[in-house]
C-alpha positions in Angstrom: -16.7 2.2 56.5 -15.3 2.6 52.8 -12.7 0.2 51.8 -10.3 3.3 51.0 -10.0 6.8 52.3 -10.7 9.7 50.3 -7.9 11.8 49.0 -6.8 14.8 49.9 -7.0 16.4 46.9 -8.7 15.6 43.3 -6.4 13.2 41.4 -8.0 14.7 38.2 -8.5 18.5 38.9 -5.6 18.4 41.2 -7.5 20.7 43.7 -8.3 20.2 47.4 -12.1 19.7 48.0 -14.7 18.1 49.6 -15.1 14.0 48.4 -18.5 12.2 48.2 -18.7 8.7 49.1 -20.8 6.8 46.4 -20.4 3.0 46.7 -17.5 0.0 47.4 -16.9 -2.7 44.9 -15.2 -6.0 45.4 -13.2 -7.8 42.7 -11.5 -11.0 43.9 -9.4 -9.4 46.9 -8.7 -6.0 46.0 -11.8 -3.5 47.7 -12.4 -0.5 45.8 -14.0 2.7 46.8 -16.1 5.3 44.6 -16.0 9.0 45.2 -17.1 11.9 43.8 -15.1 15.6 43.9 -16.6 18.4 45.0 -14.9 20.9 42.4 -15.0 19.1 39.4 -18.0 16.5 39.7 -15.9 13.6 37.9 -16.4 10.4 39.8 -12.9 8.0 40.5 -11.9 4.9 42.0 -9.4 4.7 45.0 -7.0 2.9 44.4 -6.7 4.6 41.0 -4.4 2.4 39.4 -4.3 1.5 35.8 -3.7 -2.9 35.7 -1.3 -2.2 32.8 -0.5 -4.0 29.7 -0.8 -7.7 30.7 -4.4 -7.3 31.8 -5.6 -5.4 28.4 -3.5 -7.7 26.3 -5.4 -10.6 27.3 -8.6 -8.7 27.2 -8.0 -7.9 23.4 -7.3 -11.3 22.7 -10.7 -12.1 21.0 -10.4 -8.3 19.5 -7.4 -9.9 17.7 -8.5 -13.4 16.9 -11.8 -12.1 15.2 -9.8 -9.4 13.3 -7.6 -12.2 11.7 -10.6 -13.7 11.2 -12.1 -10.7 9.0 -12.1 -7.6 10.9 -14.5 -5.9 13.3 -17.4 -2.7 11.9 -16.4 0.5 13.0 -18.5 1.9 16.3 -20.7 4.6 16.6 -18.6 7.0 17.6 -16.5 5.8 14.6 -18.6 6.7 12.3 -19.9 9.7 13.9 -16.2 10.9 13.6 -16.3 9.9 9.8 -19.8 12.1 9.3 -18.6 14.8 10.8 -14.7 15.3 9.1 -15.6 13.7 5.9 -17.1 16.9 3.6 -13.6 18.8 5.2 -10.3 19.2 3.5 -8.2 17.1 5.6 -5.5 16.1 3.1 -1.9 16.1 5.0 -3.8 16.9 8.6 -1.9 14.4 10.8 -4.8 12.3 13.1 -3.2 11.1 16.6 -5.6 7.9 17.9 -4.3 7.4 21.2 -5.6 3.6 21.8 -5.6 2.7 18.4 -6.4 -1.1 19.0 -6.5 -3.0 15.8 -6.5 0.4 13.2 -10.1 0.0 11.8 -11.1 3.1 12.7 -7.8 4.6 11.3 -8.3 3.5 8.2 -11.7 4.9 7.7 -9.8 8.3 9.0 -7.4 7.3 6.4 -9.9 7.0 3.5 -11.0 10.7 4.1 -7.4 11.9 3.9 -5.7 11.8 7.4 -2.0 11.1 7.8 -3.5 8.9 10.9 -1.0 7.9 13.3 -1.7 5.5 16.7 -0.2 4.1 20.0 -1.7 1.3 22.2 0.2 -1.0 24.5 -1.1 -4.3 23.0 1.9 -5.0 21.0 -0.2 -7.9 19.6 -2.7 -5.4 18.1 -0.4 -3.0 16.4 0.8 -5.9 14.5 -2.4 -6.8 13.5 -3.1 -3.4 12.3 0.1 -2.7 10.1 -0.3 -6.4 8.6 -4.4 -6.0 8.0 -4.4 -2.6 6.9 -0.9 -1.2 5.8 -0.9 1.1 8.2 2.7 2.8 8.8 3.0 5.0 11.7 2.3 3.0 14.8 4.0 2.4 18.2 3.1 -0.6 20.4 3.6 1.4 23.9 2.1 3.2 26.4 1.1 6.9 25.9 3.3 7.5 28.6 6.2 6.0 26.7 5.2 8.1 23.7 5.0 11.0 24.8 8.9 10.8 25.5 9.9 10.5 21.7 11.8 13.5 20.9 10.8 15.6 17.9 7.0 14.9 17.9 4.9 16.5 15.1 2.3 18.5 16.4 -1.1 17.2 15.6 -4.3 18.5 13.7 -6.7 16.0 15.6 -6.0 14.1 18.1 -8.9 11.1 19.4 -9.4 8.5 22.1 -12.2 6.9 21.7 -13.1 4.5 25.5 -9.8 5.5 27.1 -10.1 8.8 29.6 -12.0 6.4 31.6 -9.0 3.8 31.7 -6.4 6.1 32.6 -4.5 7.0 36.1 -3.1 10.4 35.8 -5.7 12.0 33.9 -3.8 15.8 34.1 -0.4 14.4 32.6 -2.5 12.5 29.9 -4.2 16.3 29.0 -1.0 18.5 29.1 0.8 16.3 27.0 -1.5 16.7 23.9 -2.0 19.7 24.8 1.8 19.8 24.5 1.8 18.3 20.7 -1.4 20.1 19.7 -1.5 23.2 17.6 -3.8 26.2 19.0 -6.4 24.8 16.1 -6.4 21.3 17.0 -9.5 19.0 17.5 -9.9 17.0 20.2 -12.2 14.3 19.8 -13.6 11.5 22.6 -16.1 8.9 24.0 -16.8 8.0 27.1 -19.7 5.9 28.5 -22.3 8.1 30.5 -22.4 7.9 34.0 -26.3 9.1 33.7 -27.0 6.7 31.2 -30.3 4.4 31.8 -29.5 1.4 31.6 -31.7 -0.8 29.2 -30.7 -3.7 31.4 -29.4 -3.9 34.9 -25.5 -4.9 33.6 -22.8 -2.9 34.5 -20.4 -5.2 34.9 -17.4 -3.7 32.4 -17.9 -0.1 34.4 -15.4 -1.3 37.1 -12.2 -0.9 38.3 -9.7 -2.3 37.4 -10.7 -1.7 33.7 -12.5 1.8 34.4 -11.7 4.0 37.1 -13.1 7.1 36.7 -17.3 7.8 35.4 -18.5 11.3 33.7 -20.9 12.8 32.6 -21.2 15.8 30.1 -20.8 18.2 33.2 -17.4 17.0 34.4 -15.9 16.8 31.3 -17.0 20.2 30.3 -15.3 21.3 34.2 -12.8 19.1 33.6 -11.4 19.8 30.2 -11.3 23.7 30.5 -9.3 23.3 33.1 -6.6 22.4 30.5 -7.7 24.6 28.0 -9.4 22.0 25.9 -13.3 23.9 25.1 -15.6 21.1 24.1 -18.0 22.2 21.6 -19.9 19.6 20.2 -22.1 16.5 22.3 -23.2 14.0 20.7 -24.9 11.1 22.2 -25.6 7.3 21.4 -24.4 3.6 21.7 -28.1 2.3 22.5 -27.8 -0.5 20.3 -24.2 -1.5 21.1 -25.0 -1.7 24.8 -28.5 -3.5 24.3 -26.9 -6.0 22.2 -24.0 -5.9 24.6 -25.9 -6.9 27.6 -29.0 -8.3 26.6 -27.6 -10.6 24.1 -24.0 -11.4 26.1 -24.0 -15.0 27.1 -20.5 -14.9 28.2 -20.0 -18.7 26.8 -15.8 -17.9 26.1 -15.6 -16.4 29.6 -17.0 -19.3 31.2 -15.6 -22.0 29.0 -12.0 -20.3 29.6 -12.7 -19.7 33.3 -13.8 -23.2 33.3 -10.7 -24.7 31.7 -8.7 -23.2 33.8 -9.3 -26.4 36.5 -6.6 -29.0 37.2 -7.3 -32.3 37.5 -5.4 -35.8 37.1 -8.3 -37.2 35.1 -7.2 -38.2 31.8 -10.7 -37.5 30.2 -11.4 -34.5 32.1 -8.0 -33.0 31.1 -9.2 -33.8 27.4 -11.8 -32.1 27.7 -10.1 -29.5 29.2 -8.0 -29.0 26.3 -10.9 -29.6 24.1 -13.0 -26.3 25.1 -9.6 -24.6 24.9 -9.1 -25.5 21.3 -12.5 -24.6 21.1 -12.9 -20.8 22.5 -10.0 -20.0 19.9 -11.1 -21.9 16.7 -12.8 -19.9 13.5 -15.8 -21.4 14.2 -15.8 -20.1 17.5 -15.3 -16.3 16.7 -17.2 -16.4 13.5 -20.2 -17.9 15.4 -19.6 -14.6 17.7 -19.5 -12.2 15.2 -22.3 -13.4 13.3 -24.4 -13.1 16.4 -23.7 -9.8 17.3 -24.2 -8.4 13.6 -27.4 -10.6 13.6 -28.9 -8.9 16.6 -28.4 -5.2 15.2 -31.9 -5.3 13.5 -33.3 -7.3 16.4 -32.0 -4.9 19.1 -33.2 -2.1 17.0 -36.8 -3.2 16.1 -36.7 -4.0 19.9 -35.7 -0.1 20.7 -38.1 1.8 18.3 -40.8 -0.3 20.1 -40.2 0.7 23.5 -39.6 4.4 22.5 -43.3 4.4 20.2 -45.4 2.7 23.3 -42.9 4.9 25.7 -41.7 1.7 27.4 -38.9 3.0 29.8 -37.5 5.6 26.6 -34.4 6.8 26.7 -33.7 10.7 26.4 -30.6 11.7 24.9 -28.7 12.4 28.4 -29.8 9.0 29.0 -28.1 7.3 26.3 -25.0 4.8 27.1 -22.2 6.8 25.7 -21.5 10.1 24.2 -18.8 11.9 21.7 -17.5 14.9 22.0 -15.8 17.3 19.9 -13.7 20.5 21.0 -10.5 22.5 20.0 -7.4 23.0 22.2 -7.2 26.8 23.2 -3.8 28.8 23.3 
């Protein structure tokens, strides 16, 4: 038996239909169950219920630390953003990022001539991102909360970049920037790919809480046109991201903070306690974290042209980790 029912009808298409049962998945007490609709093919998590802004504020805690600590690259679908707007005239086009994190990729968007605005709930963040990069128009809240400002611009492009997958009422989300979109706007997002091969057996971060729903290019296209959003352009990648991401992940602040977490009465012990504590949020901590990662990029992809020229388990595009896609709101 599935630890939760099905629903009676889609909680993203908002039709009734027939639901698949995929798999259940445990974290700490709360049971999850994994279905798939028969109408729209996108895959969700009951319960469907975003952990809110506590939970992702102390996710993005090391997102913060190491961007005091002198900021973080852009990703892929960054810079795939950057290549593709960058030869266009975009002076005094207004950019909506809708989980704008620390603004990095904002100001690249900013660079090419965007009036960028961004939201995310991580209060802590948005500071970060006004201080680090001057940015001006930014709101530490909730999507939800900003989409009840009165007298909102409409918006030339509008991106979320890893964020459909975190959200709980998917249809509200799409009709409100449909709401502030013009009929020209672009809409541009990533997503990891549900068909994705993995390059290692680690899927760890594609749970609920975190995510609850898993697409692929299919669902999206179903989805999406549903809400008069036409996708146009696929683009896929993230193969070195995830291989450093999971081949290369020791974990060693998770475990050190899960760790430190213990209580004890022994005076050394609770030392030490505080010790690893101090430790997991020092400079050297973080900068020893970064370099790593950024060390490993030519490693991880040496490691991938190797397996694709002796055809050791190669990846075709579908099967990449993540994909970008690009489309235009129609009215």
């Amino acid at each position: 038996m599935p630890y939760q029912k099905p629903p009676k009808t889609c909680p993203v298409c908002e039709r009734e239909a027939k639901f698949n049962f995929i798999q259940d998945f445990k974290r700490i007490e709360n049971g999850f169950s994994l279905y798939e609709c028969s109408r729209c093919q996108v895959q969700f998590w009951i319960p469907m219920k975003n952990p809110g802004r506590d939970v992702y504020g102390a996710q993005r805690r090391i997102v913060v630390l190491d961007k005091i600590r002198g900021g973080r690259r852009l990703s892929w679908w960054h810079k795939e953003f950057i290549k593709f707007f960058k030869n266009q005239n975009n002076q005094s086009k207004k950019l909506l990022d809708i989980g704008c994190g620390t603004g990095e990729f904002l100001n690249a968007a900013q660079k090419i001539g965007f009036d960028v605005w961004g939201v995310d709930f991580a209060r802590n963040t948005i500071k970060l991102a006004k201080s680090f990069y001057n940015l001006k128009n930014l709101y530490a809240e909730s999507w939800e909360d900003f989409s009840q400002r009165k007298n909102l611009t409409n918006f030339d492009v509008i991106t979320f970049f890893e964020v459909i997958e975190h959200l709980d009422d998917i249809p509200k989300f799409l009709r409100f920037i449909s709401k502030i979109a013009s009929p020209e706007t672009y809409i541009v997002l990533s997503t990891p790919n549900r068909e994705r091969k993995s390059l290692v057996a680690d899927f760890s971060d594609d749970f609920p809480p975190g995510h609850l729903t898993r697409w692929d290019y299919a669902s999206l296209l179903k989805v999406f046109n549903l809400y008069g959003i036409k996708l146009e352009n696929k683009i896929y990648g993230g193969d070195i991201d995830h291989f450093i991401g999971t081949c290369f992940r020791f974990n060693v602040g998770r475990k050190i903070n899960s760790f430190s977490q213990n209580r004890t009465e022994n005076i050394l012990l609770k030392f030490f306690l505080r010790f690893l504590k101090f430790f997991i949020n020092s400079n050297f901590y973080y900068n020893l974290a970064r370099t790593k990662n950024t060390l490993f990029i030519p490693l991880a992809w040496v490691i991938l042209k190797i397996k694709n020229i002796f055809n050791i388990n190669p990846l075709t595009e579908e099967e990449k980790p993540y994909f970008l896609l690009i489309g235009k709101i129609r009215k």
